[in-house]
C-alpha positions in Angstrom: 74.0 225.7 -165.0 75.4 224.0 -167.5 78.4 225.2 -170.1 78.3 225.4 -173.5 81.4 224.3 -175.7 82.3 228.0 -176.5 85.0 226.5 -178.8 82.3 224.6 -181.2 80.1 227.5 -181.1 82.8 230.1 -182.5 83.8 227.5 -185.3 80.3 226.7 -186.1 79.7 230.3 -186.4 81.8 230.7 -188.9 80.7 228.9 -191.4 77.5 230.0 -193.5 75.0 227.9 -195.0 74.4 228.0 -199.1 72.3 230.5 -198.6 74.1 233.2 -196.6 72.8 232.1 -193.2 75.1 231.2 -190.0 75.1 227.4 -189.3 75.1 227.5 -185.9 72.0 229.4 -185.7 70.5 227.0 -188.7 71.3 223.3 -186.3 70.6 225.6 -183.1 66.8 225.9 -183.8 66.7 223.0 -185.1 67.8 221.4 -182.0 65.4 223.3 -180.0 62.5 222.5 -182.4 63.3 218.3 -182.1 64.9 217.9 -178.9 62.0 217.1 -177.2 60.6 215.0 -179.9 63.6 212.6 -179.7 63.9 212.2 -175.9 60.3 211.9 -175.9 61.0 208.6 -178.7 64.2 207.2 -176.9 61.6 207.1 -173.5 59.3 205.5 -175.8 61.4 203.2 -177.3 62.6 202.2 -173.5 59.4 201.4 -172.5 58.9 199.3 -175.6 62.1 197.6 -175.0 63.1 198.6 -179.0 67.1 199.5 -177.9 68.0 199.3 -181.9 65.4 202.6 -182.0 66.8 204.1 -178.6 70.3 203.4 -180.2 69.4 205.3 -183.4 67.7 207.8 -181.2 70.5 208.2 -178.7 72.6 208.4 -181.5 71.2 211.4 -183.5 70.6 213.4 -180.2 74.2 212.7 -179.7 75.2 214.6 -182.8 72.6 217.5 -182.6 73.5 218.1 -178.8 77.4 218.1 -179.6 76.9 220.4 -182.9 75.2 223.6 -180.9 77.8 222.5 -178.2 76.1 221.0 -175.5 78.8 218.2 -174.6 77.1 217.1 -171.6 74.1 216.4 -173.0 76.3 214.5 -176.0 78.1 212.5 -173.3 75.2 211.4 -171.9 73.4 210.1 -175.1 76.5 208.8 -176.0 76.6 206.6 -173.0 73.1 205.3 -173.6 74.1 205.0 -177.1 76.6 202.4 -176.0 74.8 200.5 -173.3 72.1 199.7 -176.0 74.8 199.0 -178.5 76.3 196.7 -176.1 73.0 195.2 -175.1 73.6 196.1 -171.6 70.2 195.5 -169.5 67.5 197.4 -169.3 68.2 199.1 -165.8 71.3 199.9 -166.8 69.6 202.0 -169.5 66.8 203.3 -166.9 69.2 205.0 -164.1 71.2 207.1 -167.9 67.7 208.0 -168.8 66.4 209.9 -166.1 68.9 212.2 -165.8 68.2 213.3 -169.6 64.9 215.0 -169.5 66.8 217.4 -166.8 69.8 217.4 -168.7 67.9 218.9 -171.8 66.1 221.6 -169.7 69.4 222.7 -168.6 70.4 222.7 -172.0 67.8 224.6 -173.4 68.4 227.2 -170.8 72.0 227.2 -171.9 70.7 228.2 -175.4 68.6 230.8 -174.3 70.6 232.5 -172.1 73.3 232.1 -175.2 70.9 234.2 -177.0 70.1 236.9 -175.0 74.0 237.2 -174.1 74.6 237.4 -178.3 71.2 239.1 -179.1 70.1 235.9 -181.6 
């Protein structure tokens, strides 16, 4: 099972959005609503051989993942973020990407067990 970055979810739950509401939750759903949308583009963009997309991709997953505090998931799309960057070849990218569709199930799980534990 994977671990959540307890210390990024207690800050980002303290700070509130203009409009009252707490931040983590906000980029939490967020996440959950696009996650699959992204991986579902960088795979796309890998099979189209367009690494500045999977870069910009990677990238943004990067952020999202590390702001509801999955840090595995970040690391991971932060490696792939870098081999594209660094033009590295395509296999490289291939062996990085199949661990992320698993990566983000586990994640997801994370958040929902998350939760259930905090009753959100």
């Amino acid at each position: 099972m994977i671990k959540l970055d307890s210390e990024v979810i207690n800050y980002m739950f303290g700070i509130k959005t203009p409009d009252g509401q707490i931040l983590y939750l906000e980029i939490k759903n967020i996440f959950k609503q696009d996650a699959h949308q992204f991986v579902q583009g960088m795979f796309q963009s890998l099979e189209s051989k367009d690494f500045e997309q999977l870069e910009h991709l990677a990238h943004t997953l990067k952020s999202t993942s590390q702001s509801v505090g999955a840090r595995d998931l970040g690391q991971l799309c932060d490696h792939i973020e870098s081999l594209c960057h660094e033009k590295k070849p395509p296999q490289e990218l291939v062996s990085s990407m199949d661990q992320l569709r698993p990566l983000l199930e586990q994640t997801l799980q994370a958040l929902s067990q998350l939760e259930e534990e905090m009753g959100v």
